[in-house]
C-alpha positions as a Markdown table, in Angstrom:
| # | Residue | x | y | z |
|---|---|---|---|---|
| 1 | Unk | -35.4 | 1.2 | 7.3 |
| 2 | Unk | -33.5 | 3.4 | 10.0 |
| 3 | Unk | -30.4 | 2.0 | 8.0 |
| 4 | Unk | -31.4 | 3.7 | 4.7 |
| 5 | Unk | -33.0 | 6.7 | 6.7 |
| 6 | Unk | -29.2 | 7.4 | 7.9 |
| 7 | Unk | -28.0 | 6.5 | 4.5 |
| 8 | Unk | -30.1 | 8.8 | 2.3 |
| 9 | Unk | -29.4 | 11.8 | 5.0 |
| 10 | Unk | -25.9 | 11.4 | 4.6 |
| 11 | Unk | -25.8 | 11.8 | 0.7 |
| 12 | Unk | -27.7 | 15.1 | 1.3 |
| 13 | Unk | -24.8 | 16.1 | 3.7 |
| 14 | Unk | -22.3 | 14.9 | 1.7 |
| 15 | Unk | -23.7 | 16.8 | -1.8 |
| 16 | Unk | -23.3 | 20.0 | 0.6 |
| 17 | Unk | -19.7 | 19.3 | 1.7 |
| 18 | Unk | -18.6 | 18.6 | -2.0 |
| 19 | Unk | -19.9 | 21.8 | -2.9 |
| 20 | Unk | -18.7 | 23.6 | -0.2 |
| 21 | Unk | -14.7 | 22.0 | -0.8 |
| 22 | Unk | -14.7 | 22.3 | -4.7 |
| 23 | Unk | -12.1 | 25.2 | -4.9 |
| 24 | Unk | -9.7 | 22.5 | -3.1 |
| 25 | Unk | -10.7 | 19.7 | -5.2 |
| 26 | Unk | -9.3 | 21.9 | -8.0 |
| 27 | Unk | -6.0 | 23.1 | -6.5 |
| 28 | Unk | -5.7 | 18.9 | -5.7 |
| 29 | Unk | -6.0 | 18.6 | -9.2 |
| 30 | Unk | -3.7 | 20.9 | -10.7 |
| 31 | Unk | -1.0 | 19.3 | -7.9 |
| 32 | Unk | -1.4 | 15.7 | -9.5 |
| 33 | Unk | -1.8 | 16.9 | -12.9 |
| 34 | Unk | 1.9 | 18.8 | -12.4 |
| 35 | Unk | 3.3 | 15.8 | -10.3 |
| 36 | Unk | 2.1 | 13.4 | -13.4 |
| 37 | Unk | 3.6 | 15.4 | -15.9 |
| 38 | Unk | 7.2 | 15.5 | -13.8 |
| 39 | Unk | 6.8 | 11.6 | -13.2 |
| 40 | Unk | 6.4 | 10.9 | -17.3 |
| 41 | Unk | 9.0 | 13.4 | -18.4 |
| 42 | Unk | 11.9 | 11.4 | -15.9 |
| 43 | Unk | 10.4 | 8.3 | -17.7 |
| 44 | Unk | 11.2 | 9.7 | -21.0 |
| 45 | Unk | 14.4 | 11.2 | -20.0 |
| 46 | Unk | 15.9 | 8.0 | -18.9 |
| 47 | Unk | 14.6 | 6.2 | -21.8 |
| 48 | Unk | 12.2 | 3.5 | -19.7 |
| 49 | Unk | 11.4 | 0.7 | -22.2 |
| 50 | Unk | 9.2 | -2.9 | -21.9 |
| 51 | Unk | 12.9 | -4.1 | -21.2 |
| 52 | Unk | 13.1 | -3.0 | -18.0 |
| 53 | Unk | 10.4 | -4.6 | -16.5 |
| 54 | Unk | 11.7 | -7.9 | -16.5 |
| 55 | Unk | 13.7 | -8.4 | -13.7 |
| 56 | Unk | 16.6 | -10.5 | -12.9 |
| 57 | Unk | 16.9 | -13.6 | -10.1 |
| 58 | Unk | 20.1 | -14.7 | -8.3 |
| 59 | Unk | 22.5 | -12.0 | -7.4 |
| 60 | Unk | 20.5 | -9.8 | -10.2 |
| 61 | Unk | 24.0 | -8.5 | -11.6 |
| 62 | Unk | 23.5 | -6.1 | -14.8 |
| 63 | Unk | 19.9 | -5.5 | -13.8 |
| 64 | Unk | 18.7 | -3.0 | -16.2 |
| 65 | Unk | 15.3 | -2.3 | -14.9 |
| 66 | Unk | 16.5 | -1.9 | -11.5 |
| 67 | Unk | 19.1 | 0.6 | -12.4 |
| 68 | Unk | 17.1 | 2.8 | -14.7 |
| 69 | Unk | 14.5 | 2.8 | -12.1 |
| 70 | Unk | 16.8 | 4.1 | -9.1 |
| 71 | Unk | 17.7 | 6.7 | -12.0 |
| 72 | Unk | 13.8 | 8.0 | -12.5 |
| 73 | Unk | 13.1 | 8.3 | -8.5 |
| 74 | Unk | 16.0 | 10.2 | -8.6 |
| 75 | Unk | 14.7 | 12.5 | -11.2 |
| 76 | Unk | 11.8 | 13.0 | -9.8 |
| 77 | Unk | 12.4 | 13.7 | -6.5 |
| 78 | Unk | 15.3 | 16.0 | -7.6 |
| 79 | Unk | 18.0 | 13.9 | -5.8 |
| 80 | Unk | 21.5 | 13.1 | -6.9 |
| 81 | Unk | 20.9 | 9.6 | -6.7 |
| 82 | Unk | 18.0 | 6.4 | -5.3 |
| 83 | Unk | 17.8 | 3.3 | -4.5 |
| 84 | Unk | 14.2 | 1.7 | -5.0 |
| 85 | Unk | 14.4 | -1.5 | -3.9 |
| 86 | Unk | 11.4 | -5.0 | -2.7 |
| 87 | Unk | 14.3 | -6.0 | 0.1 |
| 88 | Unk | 13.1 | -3.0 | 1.9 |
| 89 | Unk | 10.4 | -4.7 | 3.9 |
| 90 | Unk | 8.4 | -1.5 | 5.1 |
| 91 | Unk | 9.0 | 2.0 | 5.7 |
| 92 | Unk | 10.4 | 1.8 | 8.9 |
| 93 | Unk | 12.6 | -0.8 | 7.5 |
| 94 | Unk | 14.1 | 1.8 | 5.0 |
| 95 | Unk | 14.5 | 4.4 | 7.7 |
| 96 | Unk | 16.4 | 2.4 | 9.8 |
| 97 | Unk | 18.6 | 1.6 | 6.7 |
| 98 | Unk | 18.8 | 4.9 | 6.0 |
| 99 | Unk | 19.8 | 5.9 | 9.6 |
| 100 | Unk | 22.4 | 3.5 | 10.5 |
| 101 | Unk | 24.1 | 4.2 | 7.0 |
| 102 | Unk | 24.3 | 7.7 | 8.0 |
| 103 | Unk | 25.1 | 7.1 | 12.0 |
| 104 | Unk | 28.5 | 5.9 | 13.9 |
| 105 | Unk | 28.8 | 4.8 | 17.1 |
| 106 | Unk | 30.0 | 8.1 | 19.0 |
| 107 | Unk | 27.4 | 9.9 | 17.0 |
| 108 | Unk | 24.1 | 11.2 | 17.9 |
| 109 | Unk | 20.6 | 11.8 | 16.4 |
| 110 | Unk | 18.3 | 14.7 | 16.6 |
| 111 | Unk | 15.1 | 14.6 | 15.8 |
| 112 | Unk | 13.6 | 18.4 | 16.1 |
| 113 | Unk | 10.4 | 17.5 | 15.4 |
| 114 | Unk | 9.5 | 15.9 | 18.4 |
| 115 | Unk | 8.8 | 12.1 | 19.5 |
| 116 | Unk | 8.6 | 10.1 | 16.3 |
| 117 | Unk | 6.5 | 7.3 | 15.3 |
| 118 | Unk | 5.7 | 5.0 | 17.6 |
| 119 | Unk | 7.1 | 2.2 | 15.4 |
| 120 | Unk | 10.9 | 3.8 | 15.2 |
| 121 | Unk | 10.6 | 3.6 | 19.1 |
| 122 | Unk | 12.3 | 0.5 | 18.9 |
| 123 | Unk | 14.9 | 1.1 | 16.1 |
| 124 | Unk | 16.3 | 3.9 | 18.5 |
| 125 | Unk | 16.4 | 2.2 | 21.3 |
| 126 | Unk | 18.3 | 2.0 | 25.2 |
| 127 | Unk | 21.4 | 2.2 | 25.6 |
| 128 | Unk | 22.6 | -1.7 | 26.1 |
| 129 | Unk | 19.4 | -3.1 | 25.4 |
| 130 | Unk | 20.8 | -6.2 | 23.2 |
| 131 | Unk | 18.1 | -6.0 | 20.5 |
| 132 | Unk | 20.9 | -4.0 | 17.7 |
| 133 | Unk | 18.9 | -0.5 | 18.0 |
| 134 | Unk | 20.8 | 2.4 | 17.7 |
| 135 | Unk | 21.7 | 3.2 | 21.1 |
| 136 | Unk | 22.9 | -0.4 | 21.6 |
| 137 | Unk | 25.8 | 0.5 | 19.2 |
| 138 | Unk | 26.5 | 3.5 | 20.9 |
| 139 | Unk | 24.6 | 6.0 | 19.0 |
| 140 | Unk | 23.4 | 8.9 | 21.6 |
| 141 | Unk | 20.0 | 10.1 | 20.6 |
| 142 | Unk | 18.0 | 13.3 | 21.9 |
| 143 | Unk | 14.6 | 15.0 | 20.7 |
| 144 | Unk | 13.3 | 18.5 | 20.6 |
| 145 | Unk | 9.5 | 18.5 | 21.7 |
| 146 | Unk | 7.5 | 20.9 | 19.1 |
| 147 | Unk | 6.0 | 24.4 | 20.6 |
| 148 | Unk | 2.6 | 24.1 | 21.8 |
| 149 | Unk | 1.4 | 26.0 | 18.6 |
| 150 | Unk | 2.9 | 22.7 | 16.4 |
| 151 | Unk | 6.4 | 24.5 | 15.5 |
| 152 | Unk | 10.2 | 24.1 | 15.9 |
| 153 | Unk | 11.6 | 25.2 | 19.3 |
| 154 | Unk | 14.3 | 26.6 | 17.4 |
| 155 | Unk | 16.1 | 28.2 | 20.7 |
| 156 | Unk | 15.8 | 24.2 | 21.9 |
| 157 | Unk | 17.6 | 22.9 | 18.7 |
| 158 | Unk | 20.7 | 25.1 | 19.6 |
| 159 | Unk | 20.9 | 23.9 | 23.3 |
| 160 | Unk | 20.7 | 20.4 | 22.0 |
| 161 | Unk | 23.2 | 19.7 | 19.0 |
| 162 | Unk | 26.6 | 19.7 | 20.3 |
| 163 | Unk | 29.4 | 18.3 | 18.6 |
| 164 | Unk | 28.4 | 14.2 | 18.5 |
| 165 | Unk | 24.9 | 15.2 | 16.3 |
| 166 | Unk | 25.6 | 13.9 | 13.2 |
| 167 | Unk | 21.9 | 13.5 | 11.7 |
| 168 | Unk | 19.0 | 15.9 | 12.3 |
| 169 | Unk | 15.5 | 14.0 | 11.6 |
| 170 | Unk | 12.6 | 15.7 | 10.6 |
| 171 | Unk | 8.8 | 13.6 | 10.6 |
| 172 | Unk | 7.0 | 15.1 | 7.9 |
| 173 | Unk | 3.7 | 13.3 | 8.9 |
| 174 | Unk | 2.0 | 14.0 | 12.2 |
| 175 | Unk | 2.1 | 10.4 | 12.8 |
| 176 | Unk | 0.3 | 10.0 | 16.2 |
| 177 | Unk | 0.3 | 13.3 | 17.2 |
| 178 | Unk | -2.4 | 16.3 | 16.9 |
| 179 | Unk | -0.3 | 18.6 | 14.8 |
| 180 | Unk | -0.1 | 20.3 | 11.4 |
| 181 | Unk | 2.3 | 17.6 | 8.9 |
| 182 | Unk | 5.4 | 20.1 | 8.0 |
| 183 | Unk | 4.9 | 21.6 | 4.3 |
| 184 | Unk | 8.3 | 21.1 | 1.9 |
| 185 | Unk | 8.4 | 25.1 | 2.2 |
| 186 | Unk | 8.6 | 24.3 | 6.6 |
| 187 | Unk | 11.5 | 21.2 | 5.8 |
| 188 | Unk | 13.2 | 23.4 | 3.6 |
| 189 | Unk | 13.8 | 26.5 | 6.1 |
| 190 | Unk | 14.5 | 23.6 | 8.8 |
| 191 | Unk | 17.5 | 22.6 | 6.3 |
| 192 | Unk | 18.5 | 26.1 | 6.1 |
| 193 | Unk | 18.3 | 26.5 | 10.2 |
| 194 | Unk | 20.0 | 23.3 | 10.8 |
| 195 | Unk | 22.8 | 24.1 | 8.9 |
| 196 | Unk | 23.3 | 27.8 | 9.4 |
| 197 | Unk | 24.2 | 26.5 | 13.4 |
| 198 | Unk | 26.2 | 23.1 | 11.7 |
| 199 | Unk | 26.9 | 23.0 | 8.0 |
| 200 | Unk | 28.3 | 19.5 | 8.8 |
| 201 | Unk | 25.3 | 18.1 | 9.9 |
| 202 | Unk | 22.9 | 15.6 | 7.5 |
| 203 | Unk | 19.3 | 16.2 | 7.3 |
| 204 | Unk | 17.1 | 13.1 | 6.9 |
| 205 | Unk | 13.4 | 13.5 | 6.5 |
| 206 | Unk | 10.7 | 11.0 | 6.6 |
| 207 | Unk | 8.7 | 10.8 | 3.9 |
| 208 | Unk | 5.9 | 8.4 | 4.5 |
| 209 | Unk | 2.6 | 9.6 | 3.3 |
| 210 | Unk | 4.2 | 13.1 | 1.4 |
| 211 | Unk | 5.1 | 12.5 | -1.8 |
| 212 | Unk | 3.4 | 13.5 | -4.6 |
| 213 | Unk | 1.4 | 16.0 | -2.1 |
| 214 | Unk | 2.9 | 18.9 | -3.5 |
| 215 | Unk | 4.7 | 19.9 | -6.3 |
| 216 | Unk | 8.6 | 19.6 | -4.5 |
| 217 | Unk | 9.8 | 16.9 | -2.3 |
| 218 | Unk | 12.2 | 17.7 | 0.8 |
| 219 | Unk | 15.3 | 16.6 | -1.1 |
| 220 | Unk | 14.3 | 19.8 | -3.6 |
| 221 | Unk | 14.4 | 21.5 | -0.3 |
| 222 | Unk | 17.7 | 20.8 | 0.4 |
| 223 | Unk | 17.3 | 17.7 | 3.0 |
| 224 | Unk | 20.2 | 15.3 | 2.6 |
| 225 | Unk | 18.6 | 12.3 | 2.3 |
| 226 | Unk | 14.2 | 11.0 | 2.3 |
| 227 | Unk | 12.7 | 7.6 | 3.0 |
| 228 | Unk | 9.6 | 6.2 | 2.5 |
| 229 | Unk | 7.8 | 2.6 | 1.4 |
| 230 | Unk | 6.0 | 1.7 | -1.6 |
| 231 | Unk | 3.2 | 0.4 | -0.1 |
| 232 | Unk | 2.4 | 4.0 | 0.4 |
| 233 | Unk | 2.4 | 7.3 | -1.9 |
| 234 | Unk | 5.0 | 6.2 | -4.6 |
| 235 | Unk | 3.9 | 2.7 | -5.0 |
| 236 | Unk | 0.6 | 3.8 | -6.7 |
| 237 | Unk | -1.1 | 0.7 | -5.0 |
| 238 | Unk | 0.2 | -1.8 | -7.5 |
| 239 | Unk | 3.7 | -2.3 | -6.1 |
| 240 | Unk | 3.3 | -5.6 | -3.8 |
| 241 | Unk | 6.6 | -4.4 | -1.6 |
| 242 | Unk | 9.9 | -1.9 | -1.1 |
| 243 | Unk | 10.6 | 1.4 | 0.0 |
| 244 | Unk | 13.2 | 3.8 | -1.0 |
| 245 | Unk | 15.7 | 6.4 | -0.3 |
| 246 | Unk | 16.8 | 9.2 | -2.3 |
| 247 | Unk | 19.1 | 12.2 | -1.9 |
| 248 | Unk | 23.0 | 12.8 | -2.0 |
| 249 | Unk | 25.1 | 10.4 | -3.5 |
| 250 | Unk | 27.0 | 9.4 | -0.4 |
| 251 | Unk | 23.8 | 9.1 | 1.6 |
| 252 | Unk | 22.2 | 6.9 | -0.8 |
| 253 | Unk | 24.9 | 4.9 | -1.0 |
| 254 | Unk | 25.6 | 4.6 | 2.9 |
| 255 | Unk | 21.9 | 3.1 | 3.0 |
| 256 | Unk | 22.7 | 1.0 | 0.6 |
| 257 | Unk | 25.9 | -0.6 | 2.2 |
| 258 | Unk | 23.4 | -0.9 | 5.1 |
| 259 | Unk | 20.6 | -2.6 | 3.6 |
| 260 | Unk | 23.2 | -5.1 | 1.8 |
| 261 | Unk | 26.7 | -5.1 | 2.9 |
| 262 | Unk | 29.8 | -3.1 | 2.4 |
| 263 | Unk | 31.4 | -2.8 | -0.9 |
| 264 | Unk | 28.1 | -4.3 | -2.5 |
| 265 | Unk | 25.5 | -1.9 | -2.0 |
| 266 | Unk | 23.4 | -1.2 | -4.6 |
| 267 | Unk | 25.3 | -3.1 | -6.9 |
| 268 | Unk | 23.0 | -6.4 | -6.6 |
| 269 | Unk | 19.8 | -8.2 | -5.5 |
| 270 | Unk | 17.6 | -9.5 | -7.6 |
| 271 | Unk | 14.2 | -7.6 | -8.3 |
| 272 | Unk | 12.1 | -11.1 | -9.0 |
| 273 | Unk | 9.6 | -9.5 | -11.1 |
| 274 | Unk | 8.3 | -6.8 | -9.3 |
| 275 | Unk | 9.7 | -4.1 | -11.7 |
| 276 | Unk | 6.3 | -3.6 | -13.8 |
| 277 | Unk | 4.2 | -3.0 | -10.9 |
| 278 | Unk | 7.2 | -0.5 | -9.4 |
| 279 | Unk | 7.7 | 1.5 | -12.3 |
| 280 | Unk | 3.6 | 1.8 | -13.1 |
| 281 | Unk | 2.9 | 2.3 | -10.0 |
| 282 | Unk | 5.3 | 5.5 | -9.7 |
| 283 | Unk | 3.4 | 6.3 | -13.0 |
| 284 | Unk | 0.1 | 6.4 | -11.0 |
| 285 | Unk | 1.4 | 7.7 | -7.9 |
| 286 | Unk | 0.6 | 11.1 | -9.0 |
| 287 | Unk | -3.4 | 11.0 | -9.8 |
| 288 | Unk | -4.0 | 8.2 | -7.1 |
| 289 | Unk | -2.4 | 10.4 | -4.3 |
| 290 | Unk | -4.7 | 13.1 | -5.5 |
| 291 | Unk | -7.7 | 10.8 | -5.4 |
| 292 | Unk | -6.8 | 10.0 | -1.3 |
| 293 | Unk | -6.6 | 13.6 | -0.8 |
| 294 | Unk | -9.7 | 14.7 | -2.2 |
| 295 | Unk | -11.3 | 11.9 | 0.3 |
| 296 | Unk | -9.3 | 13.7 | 3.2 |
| 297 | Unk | -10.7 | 16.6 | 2.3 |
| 298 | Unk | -14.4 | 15.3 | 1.7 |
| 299 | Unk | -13.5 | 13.9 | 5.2 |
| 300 | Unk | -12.6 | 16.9 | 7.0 |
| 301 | Unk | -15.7 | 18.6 | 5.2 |
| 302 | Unk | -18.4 | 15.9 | 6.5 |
| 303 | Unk | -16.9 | 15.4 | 10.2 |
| 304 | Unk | -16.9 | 18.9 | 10.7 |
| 305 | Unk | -20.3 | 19.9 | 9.5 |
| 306 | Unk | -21.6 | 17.2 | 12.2 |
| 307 | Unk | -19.7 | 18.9 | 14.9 |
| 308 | Unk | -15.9 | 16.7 | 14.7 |
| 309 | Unk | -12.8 | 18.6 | 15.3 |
| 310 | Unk | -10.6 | 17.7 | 12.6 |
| 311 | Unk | -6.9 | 18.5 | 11.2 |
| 312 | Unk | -6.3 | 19.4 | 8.9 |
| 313 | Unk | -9.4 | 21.5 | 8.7 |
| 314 | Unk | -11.2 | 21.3 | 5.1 |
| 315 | Unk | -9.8 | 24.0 | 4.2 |
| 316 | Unk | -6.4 | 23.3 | 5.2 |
| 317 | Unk | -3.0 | 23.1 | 2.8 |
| 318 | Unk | -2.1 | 19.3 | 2.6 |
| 319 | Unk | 0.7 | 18.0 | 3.1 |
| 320 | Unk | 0.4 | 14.4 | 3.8 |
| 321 | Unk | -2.4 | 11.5 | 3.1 |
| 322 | Unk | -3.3 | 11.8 | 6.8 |
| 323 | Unk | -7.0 | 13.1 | 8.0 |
| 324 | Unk | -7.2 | 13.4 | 11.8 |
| 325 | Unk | -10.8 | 13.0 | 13.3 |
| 326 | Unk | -11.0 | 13.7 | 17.7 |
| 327 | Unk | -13.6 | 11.7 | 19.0 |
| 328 | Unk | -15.2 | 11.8 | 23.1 |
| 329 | Unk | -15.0 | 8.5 | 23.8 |
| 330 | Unk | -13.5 | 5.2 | 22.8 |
| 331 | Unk | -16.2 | 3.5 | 21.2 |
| 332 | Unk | -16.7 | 6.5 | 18.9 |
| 333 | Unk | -13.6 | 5.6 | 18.0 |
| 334 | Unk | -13.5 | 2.1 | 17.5 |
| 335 | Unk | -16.9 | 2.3 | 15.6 |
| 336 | Unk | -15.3 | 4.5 | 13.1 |
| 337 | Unk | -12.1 | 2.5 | 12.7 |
| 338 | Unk | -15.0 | -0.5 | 11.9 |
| 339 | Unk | -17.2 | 1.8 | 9.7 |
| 340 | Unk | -14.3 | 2.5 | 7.5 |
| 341 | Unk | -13.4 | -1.7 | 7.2 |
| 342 | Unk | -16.9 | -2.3 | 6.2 |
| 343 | Unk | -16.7 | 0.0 | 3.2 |
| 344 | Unk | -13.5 | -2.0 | 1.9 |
| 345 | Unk | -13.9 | -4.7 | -0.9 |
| 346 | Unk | -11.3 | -6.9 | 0.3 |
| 347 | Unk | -12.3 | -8.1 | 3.8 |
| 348 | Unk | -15.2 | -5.8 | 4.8 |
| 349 | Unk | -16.8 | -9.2 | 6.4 |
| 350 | Unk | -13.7 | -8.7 | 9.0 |
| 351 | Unk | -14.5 | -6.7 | 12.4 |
| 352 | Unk | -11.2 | -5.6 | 13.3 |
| 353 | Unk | -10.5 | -5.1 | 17.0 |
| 354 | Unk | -8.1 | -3.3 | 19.3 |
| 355 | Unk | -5.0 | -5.5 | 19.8 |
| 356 | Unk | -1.3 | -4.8 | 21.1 |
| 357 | Unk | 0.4 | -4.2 | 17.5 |
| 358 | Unk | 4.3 | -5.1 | 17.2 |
| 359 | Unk | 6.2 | -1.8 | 17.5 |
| 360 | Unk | 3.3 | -0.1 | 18.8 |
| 361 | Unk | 3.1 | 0.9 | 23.0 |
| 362 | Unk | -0.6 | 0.8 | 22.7 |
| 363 | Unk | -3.2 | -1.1 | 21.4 |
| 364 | Unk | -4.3 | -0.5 | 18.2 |
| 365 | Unk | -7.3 | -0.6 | 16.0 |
| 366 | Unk | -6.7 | -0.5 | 12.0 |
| 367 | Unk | -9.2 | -1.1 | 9.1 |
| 368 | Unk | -6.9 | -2.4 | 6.6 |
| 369 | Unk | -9.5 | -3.8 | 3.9 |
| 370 | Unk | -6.5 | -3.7 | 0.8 |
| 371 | Unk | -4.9 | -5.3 | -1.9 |
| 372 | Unk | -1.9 | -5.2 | -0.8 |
| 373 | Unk | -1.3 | -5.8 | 3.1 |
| 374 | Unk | -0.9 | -2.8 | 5.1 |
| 375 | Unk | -1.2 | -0.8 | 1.9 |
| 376 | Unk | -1.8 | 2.7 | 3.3 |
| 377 | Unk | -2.3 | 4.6 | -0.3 |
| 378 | Unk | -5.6 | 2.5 | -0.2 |
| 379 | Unk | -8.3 | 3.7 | 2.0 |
| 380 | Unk | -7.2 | 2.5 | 5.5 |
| 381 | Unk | -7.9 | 3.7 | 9.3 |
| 382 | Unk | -5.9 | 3.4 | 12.3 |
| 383 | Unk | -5.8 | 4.6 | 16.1 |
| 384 | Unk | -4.4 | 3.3 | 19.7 |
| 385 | Unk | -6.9 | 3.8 | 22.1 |
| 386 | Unk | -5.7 | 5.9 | 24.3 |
| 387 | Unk | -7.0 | 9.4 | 25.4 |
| 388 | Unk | -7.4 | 11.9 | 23.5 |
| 389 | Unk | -9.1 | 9.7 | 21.1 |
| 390 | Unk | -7.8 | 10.4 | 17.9 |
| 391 | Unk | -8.4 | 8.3 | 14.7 |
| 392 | Unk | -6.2 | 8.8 | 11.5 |
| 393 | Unk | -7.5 | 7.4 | 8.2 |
| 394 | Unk | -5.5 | 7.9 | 4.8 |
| 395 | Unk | -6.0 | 6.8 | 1.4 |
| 396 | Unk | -8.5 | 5.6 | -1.3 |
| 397 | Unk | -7.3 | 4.5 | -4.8 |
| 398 | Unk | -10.2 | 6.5 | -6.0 |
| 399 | Unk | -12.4 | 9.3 | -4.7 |
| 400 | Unk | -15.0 | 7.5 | -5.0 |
| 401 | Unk | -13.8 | 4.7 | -2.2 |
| 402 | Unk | -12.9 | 7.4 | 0.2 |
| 403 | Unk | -16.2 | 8.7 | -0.1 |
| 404 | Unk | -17.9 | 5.3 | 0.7 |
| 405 | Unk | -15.7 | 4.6 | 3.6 |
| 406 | Unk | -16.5 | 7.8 | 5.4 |
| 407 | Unk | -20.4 | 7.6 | 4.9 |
| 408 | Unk | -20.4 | 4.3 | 6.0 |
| 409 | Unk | -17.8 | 5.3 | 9.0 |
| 410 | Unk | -20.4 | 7.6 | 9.8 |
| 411 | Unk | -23.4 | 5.5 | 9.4 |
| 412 | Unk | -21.7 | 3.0 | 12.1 |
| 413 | Unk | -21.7 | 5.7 | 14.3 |
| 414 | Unk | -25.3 | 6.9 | 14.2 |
| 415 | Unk | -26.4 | 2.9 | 14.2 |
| 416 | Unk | -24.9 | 2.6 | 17.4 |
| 417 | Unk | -26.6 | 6.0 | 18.7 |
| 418 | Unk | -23.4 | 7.4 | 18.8 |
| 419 | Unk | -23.9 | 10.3 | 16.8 |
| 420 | Unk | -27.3 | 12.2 | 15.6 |
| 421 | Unk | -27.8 | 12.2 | 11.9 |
| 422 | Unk | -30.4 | 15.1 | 11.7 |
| 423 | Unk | -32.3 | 15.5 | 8.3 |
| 424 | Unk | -30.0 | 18.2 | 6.1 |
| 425 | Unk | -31.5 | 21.6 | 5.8 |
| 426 | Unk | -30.3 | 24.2 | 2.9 |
């Protein structure tokens, strides 16, 4: 009875909050609605047919369906040229395709927007550490922290570079940290900085969990080259694997002589019939991106009315799938990250628990109830637990799923008398 007591309160809260964050809802919509129209009109540019969906085996010479695909991302995302690709094995996989096409040894990488994510940690590396990171080849690296109020330190940038930086890197998500994601109009006077001190120097911008939040993508913006994975934004939760990158010719094809080998590139491997679910899940990227953000929003809206600090606020621009939620304590945490894998309809039988994560310096806790393993466009929650105790959920094929996740995220709570769940009043 106390169960349904909590349950039936929380509807009454979260009528209130949809109310309250309709304006948004509507501004989410026109986004998708102009990021589905863009996504069709590259499909009917480049002529897409049933053709090209079926694939190829072997080296996958002449593939088609692979080609005119790399052609549409590239269209989309305003880039010279892409290369989509299943032999991409995750986004940091891609990035550090991306990275050591573009780096030499005797070069160095600058990221200005602080530490990354925790899982390129390892891809960058120590100097002589034997494991193949960058800095075991020889390739210096050097970050500028962000100022405390979340921006560039733009007087720190032009200490730093010096004649060996060769690529700046920009995070557009707040990964791990308690900061605003950068909007394409932030990446795109970052471009214009960086290269009003070196007009030599490649930007490269992550892209994981942005696209399809607004209506331009950083390499619109001017950024050299973008990664991201499938099993996020662009995949529209159909495609099982694969990541891309997109951007200048050169840099595309640098990546591309990393992720294969040089002088074959993009040229071959196989696509094993994954093409259908790429090319309709790009189709559906748009609307299913704007389904996750309305359920960040709804988030933000709920957390905060019960006295959560949250970022972005409800009423925040978005600019990622990423909702942020500070709790006190640990197992306010933890219970959330639970709550959210209950509401899941693959696995919600599965407690997940804090454990120490590959590529991770922390342990971490994930709800991860999807389709497709680790796919982060479906609704999915993740923290380390360590102070401050932040938890970052993302996702939701449809409104609707977000919605249920964080009722029952907060309905774990107040079980375990962690939070109050006082009877709504107008």
């Amino acid at each position: 009875m106390e169960q349904q007591s909590h349950w039936n309160t929380l509807l009454q809260w979260a009528e209130a909050a949809e109310e309250e964050v309709l304006g948004s809802f509507r501004e989410l919509d026109k986004t998708a609605e102009h990021n589905q129209w863009k996504v069709i009109r590259a499909f009917q540019r480049h002529k897409v047919s049933d053709f090209h969906f079926s694939g190829s085996t072997g080296y996958g010479y002449n593939d088609s369906g692979r080609e005119v695909l790399d052609l549409v991302f590239a269209d989309v995302f305003g880039a010279e040229a892409a290369l989509v690709r299943p032999h991409f094995v995750s986004g940091t996989h891609t990035i550090c395709c991306a990275l050591f096409g573009l780096l030499r040894p005797g070069d160095e990488l600058l990221y200005i927007t602080g530490r990354p994510y925790d899982t390129l940690h390892k891809v960058i590396g120590k100097p002589g550490d034997g494991t193949g990171s960058l800095q075991d080849f020889g390739i210096g690296y050097a970050e500028v922290p962000l100022r405390e109020d979340g921006g560039v330190d733009w007087d720190g940038v032009a200490a730093r570079m010096n004649g060996r930086t060769k690529v700046v890197g920009i995070q557009r998500s707040r990964g791990y940290d308690w900061r605003s994601s950068f909007t394409v109009d932030e990446i795109g006077e970052m471009v214009r900085r960086v290269k009003a001190i070196r007009p030599d120097v490649l930007v490269f911008v992550d892209n994981c969990y942005g696209e399809f939040t607004e209506r331009l993508e950083p390499t619109e913006a001017g950024a050299d080259l973008i990664a991201g994975s499938l099993i996020k934004n662009p995949g529209g939760g159909l495609a099982p694997t694969g990541g891309y990158v997109a951007g200048t010719k050169e840099a595309v094809e640098l990546a591309a002589f990393r992720l294969t080998a040089p002088g074959i590139g993009g040229e071959v491997g196989a696509t094993l019939g994954t093409l259908r679910a790429m090319y309709q899940g790009l189709f559906l990227a748009p609307h299913l991106v704007g389904q996750a953000l309305k359920g960040s929003v709804f988030a933000a809206a709920m957390f905060e009315r019960l006295g959560f600090e949250t970022k972005p606020s409800r009423d925040e621009v978005r600019t990622d799938l990423i909702q942020a939620v500070r709790f006190t304590c640990s197992e306010q945490l933890i219970a959330f990250v639970q709550g959210v894998q209950r509401a899941a309809a693959v696995d919600a039988h599965v407690v997940p628990e804090p454990w120490a994560m590959p590529g991770y310096e922390h342990p971490v806790i994930m709800a991860a109830g999807t389709f497709m393993q680790g796919g982060s466009l479906e609704l999915s929650a993740d923290a380390p637990v360590r102070e401050p105790y932040i938890a970052y959920m993302q996702g939701g094929l449809t409104y609707a799923h977000a919605k249920f996740g964080v009722l029952n995220a907060l309905q774990a709570l107040a079980e375990r008398e962690l939070i109050v769940i006082k009877p709504y009043i107008t």
